[in-house]
N, CA and C atoms as an extended XYZ file, in Angstrom:
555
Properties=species:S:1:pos:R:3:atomname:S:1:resname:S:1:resid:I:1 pbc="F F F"
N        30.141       14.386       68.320 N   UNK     1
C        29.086       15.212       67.769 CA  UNK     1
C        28.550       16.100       68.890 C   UNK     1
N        28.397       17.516       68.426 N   UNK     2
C        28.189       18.528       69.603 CA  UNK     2
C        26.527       18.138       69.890 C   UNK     2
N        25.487       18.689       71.171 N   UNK     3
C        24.417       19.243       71.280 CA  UNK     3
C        23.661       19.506       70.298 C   UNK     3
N        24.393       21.216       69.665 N   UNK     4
C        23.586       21.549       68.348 CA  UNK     4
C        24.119       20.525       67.072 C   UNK     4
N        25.064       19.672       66.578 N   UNK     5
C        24.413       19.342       65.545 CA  UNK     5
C        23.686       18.004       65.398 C   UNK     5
N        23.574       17.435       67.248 N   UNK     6
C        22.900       15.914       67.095 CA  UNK     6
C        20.805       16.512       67.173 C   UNK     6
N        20.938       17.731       67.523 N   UNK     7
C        19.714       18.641       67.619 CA  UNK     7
C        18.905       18.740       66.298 C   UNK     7
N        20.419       19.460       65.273 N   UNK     8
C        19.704       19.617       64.343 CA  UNK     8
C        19.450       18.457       63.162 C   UNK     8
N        20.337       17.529       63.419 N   UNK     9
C        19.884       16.004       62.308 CA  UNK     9
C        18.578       15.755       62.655 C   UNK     9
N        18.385       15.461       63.928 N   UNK    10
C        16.698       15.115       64.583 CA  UNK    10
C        16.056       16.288       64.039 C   UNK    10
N        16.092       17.283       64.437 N   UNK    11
C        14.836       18.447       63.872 CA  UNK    11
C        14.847       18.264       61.797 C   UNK    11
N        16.097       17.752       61.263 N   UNK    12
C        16.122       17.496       60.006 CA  UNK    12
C        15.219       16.191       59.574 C   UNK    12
N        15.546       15.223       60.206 N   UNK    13
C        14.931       13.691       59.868 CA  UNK    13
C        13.573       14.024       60.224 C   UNK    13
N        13.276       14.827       61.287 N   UNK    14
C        11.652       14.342       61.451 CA  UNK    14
C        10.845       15.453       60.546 C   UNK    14
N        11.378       16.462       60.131 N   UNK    15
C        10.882       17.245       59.253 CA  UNK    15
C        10.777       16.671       57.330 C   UNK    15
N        11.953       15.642       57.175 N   UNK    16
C        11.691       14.646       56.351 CA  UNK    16
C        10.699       13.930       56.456 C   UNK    16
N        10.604       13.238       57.191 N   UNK    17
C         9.522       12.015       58.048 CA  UNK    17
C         8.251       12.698       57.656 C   UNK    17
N         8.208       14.617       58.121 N   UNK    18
C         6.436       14.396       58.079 CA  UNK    18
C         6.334       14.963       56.516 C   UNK    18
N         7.347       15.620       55.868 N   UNK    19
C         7.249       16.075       54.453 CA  UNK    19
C         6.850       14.156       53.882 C   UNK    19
N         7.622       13.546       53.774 N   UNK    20
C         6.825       12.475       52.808 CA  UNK    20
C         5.783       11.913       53.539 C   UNK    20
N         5.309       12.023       54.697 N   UNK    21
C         3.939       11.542       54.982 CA  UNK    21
C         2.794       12.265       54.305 C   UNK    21
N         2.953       13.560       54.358 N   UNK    22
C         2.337       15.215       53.758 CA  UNK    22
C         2.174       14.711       52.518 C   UNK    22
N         3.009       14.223       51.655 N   UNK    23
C         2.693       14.056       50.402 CA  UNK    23
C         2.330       12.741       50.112 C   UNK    23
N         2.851       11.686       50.801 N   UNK    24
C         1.711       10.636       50.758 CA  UNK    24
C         0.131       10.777       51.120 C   UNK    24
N        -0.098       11.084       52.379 N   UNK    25
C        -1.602       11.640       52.756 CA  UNK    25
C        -2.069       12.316       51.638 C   UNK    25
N        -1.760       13.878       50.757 N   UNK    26
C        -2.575       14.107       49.539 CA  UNK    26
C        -2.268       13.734       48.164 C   UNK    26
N        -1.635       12.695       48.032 N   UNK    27
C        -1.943       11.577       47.309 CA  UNK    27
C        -3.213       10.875       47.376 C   UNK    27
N        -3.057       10.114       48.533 N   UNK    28
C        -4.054        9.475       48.997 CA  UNK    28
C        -5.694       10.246       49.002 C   UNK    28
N        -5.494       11.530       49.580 N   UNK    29
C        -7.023       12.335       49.503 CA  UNK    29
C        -7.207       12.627       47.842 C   UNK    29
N        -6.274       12.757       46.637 N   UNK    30
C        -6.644       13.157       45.585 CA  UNK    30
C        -7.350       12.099       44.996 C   UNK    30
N        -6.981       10.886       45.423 N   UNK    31
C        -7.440        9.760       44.679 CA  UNK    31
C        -6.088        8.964       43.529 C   UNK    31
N        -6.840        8.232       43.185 N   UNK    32
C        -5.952        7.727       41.847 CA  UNK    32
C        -5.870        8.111       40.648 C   UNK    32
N        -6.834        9.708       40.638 N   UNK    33
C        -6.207       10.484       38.928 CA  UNK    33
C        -5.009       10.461       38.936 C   UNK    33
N        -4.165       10.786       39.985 N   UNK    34
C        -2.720       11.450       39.611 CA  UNK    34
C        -1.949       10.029       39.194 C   UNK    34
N        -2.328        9.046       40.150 N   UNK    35
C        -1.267        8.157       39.948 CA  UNK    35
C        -1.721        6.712       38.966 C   UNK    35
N        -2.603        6.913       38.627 N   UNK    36
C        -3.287        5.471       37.370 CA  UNK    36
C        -4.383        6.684       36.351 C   UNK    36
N        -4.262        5.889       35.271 N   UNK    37
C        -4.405        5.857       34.439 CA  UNK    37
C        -6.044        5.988       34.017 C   UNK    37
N        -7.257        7.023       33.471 N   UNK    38
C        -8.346        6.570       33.778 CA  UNK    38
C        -9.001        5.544       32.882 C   UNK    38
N        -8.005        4.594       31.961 N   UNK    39
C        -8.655        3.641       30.955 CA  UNK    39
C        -7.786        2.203       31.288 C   UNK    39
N        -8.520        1.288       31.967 N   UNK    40
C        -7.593       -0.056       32.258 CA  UNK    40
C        -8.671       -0.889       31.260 C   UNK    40
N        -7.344       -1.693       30.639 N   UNK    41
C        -7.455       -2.673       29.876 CA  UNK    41
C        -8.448       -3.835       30.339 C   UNK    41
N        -9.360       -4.171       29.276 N   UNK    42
C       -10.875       -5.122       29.473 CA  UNK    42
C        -9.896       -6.644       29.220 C   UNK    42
N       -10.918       -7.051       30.393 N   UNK    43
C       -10.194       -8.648       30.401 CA  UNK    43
C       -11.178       -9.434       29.474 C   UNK    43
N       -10.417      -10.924       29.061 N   UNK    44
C       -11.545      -11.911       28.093 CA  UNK    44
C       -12.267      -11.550       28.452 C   UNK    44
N       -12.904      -12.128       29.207 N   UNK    45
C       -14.648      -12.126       29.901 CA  UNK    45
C       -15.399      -10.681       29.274 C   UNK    45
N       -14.851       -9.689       29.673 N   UNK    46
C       -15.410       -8.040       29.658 CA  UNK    46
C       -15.444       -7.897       27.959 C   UNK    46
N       -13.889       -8.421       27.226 N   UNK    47
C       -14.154       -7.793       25.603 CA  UNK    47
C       -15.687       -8.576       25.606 C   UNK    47
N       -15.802      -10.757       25.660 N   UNK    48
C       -16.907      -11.429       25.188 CA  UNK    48
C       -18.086      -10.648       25.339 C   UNK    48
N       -17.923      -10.273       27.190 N   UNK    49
C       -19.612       -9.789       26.969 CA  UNK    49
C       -19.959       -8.296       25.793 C   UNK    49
N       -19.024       -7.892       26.102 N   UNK    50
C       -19.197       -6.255       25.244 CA  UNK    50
C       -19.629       -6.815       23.842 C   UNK    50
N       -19.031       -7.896       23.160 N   UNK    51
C       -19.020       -8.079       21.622 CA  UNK    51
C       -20.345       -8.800       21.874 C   UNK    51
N       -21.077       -9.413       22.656 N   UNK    52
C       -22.346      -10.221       22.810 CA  UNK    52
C       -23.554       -9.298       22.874 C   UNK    52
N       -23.376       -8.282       23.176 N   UNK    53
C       -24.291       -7.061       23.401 CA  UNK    53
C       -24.645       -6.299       22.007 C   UNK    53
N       -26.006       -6.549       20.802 N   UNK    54
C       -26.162       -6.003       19.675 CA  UNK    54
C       -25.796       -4.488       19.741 C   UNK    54
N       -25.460       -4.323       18.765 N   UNK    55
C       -25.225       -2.694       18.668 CA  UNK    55
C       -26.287       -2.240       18.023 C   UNK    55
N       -26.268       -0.798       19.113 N   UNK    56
C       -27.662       -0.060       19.027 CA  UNK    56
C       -27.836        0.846       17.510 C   UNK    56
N       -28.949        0.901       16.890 N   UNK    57
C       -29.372        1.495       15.450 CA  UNK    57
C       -28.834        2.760       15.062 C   UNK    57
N       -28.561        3.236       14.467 N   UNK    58
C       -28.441        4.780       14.722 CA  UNK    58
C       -29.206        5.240       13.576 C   UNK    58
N       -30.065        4.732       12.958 N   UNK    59
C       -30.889        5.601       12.178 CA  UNK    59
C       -31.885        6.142       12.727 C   UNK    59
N       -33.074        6.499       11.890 N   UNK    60
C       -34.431        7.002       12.678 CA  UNK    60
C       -35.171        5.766       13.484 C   UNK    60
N       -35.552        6.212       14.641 N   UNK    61
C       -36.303        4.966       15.497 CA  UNK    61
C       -37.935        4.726       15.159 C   UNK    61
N       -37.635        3.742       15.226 N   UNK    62
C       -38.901        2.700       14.302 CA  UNK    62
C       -40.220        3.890       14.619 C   UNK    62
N       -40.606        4.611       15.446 N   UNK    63
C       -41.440        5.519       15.482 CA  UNK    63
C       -41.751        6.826       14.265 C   UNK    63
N       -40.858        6.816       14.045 N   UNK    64
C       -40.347        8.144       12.729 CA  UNK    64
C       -40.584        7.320       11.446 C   UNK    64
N       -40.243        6.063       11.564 N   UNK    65
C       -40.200        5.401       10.465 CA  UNK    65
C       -42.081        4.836        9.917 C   UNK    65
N       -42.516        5.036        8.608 N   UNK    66
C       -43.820        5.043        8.585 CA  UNK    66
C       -43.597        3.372        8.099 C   UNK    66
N       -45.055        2.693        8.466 N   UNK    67
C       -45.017        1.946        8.804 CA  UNK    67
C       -46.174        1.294        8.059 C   UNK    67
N       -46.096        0.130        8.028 N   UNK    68
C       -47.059       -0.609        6.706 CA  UNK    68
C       -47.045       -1.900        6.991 C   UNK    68
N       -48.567       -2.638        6.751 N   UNK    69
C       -48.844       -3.854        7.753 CA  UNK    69
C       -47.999       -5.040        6.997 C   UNK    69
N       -47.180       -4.811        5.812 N   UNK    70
C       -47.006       -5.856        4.954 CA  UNK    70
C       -45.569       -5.882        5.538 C   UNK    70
N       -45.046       -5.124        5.723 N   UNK    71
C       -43.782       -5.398        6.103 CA  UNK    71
C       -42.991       -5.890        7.450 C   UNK    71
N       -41.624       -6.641        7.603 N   UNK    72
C       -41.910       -6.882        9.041 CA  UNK    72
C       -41.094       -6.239        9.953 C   UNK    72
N       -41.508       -6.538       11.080 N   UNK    73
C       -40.656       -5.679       12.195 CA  UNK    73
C       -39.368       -5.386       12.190 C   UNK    73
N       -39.251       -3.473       12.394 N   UNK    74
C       -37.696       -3.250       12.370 CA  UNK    74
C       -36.891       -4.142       12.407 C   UNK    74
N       -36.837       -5.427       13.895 N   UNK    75
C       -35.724       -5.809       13.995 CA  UNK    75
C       -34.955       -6.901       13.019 C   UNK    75
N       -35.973       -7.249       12.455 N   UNK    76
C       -36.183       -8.789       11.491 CA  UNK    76
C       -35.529       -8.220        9.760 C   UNK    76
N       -35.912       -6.861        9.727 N   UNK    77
C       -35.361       -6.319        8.445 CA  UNK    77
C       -33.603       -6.465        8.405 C   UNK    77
N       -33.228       -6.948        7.562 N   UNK    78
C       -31.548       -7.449        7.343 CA  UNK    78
C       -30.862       -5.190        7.173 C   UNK    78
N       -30.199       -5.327        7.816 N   UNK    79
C       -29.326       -3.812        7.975 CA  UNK    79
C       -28.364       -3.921        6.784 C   UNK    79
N       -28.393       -2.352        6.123 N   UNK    80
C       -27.800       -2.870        4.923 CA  UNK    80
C       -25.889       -2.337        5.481 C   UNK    80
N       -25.050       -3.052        4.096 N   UNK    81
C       -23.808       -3.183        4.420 CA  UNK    81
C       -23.653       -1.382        4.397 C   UNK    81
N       -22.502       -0.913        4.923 N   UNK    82
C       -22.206        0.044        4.889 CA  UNK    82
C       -21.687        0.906        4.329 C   UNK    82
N       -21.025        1.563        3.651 N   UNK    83
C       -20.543        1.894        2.518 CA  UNK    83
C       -19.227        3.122        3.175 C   UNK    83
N       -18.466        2.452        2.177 N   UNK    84
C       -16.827        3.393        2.425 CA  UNK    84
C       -16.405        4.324        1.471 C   UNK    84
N       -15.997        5.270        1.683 N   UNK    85
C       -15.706        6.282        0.512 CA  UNK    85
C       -14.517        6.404        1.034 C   UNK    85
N       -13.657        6.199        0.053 N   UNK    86
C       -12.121        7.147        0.191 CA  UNK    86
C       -11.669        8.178       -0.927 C   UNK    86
N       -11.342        9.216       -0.651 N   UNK    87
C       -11.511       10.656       -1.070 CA  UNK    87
C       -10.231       10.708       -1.931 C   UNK    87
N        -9.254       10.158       -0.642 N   UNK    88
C        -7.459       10.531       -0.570 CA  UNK    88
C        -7.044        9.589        0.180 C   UNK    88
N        -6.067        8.625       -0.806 N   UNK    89
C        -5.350        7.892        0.721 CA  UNK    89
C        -4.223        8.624        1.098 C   UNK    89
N        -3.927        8.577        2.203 N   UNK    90
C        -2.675        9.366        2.732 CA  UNK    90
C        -1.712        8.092        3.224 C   UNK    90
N        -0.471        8.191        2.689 N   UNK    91
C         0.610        7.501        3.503 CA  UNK    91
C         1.694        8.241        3.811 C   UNK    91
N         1.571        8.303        5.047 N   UNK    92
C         2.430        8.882        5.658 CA  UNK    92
C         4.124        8.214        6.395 C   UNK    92
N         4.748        7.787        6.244 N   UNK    93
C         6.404        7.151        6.708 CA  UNK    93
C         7.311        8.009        7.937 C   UNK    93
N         7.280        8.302        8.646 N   UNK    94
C         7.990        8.521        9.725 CA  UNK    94
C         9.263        8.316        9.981 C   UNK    94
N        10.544        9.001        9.428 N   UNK    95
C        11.855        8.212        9.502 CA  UNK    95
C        13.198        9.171       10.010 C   UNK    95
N        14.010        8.799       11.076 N   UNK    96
C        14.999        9.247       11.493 CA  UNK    96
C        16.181        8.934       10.701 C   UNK    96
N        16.908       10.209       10.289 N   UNK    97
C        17.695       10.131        9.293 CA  UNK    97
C        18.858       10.844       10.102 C   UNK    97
N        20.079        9.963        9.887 N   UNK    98
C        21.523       10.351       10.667 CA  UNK    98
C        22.801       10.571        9.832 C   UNK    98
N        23.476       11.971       10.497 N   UNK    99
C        25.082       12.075        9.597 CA  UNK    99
C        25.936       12.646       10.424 C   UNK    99
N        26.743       12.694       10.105 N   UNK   100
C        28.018       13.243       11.373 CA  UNK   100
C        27.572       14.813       11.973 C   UNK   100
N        26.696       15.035       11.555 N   UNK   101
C        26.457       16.905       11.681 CA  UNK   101
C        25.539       16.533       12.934 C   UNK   101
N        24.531       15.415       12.814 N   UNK   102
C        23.236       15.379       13.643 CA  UNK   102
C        22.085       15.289       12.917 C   UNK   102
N        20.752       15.066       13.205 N   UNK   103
C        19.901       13.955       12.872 CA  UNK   103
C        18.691       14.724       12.695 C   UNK   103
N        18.090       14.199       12.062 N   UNK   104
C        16.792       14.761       11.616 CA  UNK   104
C        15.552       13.910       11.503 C   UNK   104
N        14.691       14.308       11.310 N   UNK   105
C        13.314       13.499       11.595 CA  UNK   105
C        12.306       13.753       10.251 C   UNK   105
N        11.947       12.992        9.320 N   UNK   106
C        11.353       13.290        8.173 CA  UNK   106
C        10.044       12.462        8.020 C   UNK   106
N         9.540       12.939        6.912 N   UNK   107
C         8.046       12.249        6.786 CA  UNK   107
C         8.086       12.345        5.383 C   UNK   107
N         7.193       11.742        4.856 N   UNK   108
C         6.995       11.893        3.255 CA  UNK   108
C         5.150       11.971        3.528 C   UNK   108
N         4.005       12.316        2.506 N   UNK   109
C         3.169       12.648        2.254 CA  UNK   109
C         2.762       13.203        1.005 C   UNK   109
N         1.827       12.116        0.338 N   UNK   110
C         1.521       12.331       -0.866 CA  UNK   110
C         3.051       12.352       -1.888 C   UNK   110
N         4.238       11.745       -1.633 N   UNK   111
C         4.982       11.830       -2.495 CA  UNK   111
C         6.474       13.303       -2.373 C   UNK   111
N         5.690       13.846       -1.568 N   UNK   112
C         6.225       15.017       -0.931 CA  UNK   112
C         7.338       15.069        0.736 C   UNK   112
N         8.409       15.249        0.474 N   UNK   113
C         9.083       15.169        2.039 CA  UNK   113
C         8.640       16.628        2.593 C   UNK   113
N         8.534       16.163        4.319 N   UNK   114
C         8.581       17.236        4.962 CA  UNK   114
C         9.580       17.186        6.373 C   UNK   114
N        10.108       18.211        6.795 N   UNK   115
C        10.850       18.172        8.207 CA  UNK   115
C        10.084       18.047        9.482 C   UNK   115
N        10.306       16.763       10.350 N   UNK   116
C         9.507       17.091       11.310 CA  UNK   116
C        10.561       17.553       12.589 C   UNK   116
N        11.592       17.311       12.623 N   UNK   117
C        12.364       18.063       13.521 CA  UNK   117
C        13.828       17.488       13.274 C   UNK   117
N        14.997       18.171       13.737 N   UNK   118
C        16.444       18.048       13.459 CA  UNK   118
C        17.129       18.415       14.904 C   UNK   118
N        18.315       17.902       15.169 N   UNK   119
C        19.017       18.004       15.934 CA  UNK   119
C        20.505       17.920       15.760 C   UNK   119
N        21.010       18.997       15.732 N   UNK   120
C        22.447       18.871       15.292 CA  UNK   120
C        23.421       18.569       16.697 C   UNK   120
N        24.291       17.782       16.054 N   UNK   121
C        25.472       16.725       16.942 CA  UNK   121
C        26.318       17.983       17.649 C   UNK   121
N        26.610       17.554       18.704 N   UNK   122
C        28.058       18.420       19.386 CA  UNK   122
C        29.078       18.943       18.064 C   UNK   122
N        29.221       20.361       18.759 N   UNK   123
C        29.794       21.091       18.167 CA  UNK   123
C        29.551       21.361       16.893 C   UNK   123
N        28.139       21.350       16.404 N   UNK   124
C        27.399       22.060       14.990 CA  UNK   124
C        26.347       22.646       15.552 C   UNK   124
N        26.001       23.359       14.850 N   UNK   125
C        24.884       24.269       15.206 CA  UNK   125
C        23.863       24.232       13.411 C   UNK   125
N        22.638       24.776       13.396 N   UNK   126
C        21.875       24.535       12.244 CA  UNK   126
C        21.848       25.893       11.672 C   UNK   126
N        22.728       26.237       10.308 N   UNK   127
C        22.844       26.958        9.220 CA  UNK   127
C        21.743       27.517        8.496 C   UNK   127
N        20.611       26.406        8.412 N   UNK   128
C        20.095       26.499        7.490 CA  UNK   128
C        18.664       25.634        7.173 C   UNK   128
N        17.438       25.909        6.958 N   UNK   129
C        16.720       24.607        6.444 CA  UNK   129
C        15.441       25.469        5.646 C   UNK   129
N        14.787       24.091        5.348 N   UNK   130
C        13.749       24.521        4.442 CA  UNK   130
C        12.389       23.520        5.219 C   UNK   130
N        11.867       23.193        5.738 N   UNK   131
C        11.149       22.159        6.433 CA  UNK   131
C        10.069       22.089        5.569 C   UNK   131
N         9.173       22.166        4.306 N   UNK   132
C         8.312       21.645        3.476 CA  UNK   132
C         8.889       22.577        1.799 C   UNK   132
N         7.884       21.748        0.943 N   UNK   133
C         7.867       22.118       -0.372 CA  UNK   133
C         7.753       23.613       -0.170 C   UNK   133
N         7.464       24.197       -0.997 N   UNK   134
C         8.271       24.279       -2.622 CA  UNK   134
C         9.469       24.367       -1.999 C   UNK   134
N        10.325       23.556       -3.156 N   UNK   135
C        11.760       23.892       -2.776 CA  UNK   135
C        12.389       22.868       -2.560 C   UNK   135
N        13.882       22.379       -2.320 N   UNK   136
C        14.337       20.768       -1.746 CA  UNK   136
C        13.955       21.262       -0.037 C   UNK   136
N        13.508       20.292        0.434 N   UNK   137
C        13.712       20.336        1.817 CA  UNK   137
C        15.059       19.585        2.696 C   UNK   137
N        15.747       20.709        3.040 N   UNK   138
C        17.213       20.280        3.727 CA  UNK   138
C        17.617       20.627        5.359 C   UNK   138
N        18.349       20.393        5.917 N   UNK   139
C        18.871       20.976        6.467 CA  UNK   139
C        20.048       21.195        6.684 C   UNK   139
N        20.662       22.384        6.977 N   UNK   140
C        21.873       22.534        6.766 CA  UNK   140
C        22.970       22.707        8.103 C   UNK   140
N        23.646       21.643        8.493 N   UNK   141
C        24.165       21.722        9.904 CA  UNK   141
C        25.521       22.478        9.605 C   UNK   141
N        26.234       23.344       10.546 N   UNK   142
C        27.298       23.888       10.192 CA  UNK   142
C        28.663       23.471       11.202 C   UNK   142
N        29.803       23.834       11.483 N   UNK   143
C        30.580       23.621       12.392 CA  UNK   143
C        31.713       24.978       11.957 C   UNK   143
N        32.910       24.691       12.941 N   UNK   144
C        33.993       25.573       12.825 CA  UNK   144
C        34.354       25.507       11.399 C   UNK   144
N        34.808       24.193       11.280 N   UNK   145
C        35.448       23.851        9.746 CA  UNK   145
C        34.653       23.378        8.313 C   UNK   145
N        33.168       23.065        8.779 N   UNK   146
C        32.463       22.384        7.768 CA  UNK   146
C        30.989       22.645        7.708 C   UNK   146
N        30.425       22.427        6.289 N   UNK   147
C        29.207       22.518        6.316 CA  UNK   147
C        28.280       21.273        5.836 C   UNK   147
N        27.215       20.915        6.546 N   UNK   148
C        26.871       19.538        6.084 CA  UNK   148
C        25.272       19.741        5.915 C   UNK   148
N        25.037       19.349        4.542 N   UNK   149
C        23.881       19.583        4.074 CA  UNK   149
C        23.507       18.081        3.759 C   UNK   149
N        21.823       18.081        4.719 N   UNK   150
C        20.889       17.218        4.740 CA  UNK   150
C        19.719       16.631        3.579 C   UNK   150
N        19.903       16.751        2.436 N   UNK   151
C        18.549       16.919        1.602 CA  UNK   151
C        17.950       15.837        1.468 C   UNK   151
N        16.106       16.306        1.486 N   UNK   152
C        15.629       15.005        2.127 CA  UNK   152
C        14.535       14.999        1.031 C   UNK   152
N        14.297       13.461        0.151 N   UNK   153
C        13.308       13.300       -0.912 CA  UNK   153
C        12.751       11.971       -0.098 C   UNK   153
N        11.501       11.526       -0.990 N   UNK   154
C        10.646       10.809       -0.438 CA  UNK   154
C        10.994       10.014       -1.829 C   UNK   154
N        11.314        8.484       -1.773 N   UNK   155
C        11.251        7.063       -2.433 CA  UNK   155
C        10.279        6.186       -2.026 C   UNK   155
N         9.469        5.492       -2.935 N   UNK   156
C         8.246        4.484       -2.462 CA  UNK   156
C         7.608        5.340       -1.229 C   UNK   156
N         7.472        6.413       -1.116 N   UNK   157
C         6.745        7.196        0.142 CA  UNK   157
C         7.570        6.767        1.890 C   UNK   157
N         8.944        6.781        1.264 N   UNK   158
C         9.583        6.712        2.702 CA  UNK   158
C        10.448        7.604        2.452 C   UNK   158
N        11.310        8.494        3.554 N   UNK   159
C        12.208        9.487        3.503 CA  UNK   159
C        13.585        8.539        3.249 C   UNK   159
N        14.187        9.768        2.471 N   UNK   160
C        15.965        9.487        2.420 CA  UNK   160
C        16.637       10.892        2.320 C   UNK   160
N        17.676       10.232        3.081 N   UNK   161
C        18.519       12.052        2.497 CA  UNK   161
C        20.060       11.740        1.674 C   UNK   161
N        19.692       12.587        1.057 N   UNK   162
C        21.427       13.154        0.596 CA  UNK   162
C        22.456       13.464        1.055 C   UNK   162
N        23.316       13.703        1.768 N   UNK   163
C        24.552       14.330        2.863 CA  UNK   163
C        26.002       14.665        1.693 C   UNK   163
N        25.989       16.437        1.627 N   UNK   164
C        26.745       16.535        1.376 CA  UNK   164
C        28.040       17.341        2.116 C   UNK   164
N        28.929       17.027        2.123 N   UNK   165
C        29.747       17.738        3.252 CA  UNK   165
C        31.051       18.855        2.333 C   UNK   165
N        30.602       20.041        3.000 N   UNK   166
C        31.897       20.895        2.486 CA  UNK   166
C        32.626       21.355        3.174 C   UNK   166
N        34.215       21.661        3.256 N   UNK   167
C        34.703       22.273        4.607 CA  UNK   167
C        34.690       23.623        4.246 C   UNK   167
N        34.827       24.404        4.966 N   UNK   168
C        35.146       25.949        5.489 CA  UNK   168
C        36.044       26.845        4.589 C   UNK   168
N        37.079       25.879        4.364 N   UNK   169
C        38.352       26.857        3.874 CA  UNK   169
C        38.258       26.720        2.687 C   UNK   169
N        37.398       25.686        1.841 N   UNK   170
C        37.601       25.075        0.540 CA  UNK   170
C        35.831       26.333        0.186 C   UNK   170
N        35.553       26.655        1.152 N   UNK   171
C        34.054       27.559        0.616 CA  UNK   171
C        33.989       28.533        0.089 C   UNK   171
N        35.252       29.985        0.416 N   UNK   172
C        35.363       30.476       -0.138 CA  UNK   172
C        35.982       30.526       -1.863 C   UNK   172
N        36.691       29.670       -2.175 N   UNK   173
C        37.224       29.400       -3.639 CA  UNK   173
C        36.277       28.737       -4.245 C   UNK   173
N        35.374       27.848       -3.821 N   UNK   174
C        34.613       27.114       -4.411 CA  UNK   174
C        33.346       27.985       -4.805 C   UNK   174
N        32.995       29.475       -4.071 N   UNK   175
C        32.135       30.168       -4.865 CA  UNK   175
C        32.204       31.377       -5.031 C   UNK   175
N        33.676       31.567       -5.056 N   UNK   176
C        33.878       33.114       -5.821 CA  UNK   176
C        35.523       32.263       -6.790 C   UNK   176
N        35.697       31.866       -7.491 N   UNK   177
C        37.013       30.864       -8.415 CA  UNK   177
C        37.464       32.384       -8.616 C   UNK   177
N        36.561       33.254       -9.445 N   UNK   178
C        36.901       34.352      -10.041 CA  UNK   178
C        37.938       35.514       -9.451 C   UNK   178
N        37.546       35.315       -8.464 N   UNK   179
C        37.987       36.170       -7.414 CA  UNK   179
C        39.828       36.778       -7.298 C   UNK   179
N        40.722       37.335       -7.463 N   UNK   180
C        41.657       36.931       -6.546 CA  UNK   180
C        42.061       38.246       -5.716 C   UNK   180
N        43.019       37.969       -4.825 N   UNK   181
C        43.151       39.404       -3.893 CA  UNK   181
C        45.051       39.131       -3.803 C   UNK   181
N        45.433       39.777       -4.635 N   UNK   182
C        46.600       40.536       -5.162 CA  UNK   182
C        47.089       41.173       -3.694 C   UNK   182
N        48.485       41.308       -3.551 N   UNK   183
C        49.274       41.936       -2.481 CA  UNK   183
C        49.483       42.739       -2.783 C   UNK   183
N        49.490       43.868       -1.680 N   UNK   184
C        50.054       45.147       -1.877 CA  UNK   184
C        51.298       45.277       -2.249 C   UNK   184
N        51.318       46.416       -2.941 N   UNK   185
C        53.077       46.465       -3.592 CA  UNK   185
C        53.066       47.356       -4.517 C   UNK   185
């Protein structure tokens, strides 16, 4: 090994050496935002005491509230139960749906499918889609030789699809039959 290149490994290593010290040191000065998390998990002890601690009123404070010698102190009055209204339930299903073309990601809602994203397999590319109502929602993956259609309905409020596959050469006859193209002569 010559002069210059046992020169330049050393001028290389120690310029390594102080680059990760450099970035350890402002690590270290930023603190631990970058590297933890700012919500750590409450141990037994911490949930007990938290759940031992009454929860505070949120109505009007006993000052606002008019007041009458017969009755007894805010705290002694029983809090009434709370009351739930539901408007709309929503169920929503989340489901990855797979076919030789490549894969798609669906949801159902209210009875309704929608697209939440697709990814077509090596060597297809995407033709075609519809990603919510009105309408079937599909997608349509394509290739050299074939076309593969995704259609996606919602059962018991979970996604399913349909997969139908057509090839290339069989596409043109299959939607012009009528058609023919006669030789010159």
């Amino acid at each position: 090994m010559s002069k210059h290149s046992a020169l330049a490994a050393m001028v290389w290593s120690a310029a390594a050496v102080l680059g990760v010290g450099a970035g350890m040191a402002a690590i270290n000065v930023v603190g631990t935002g970058i590297t933890e998390r700012g919500v750590k998990p409450m141990t037994p002890d911490e949930v007990a005491a938290a759940l031992a601690v009454p929860p505070t009123p949120t109505g009007p404070s006993p000052a606002a509230q008019p007041s009458a010698s017969t009755s007894p102190p805010a705290r002694d009055k029983p809090r009434p139960a709370p009351t739930v209204t539901v408007t709309r339930q929503v169920t929503t299903a989340i489901t990855s749906l797979g076919s030789e073309a490549g894969d798609i990601v669906a949801r159902c809602d209210g009875g309704a499918a929608f697209l939440v994203s697709w990814t077509p397999a090596q060597n297809f590319s995407v033709g075609d889609s519809n990603r919510r109502p009105p309408g079937p929602v599909f997608v349509r993956f394509q290739s050299s030789s074939r076309f593969v259609t995704m259609t996606v309905t919602c059962r018991a409020d979970r996604p399913t699809a349909a997969v139908s596959v057509d090839r290339r050469d069989d596409d043109h006859h299959s939607r012009y039959p009528h058609r023919h193209f006669p030789g010159r002569g």
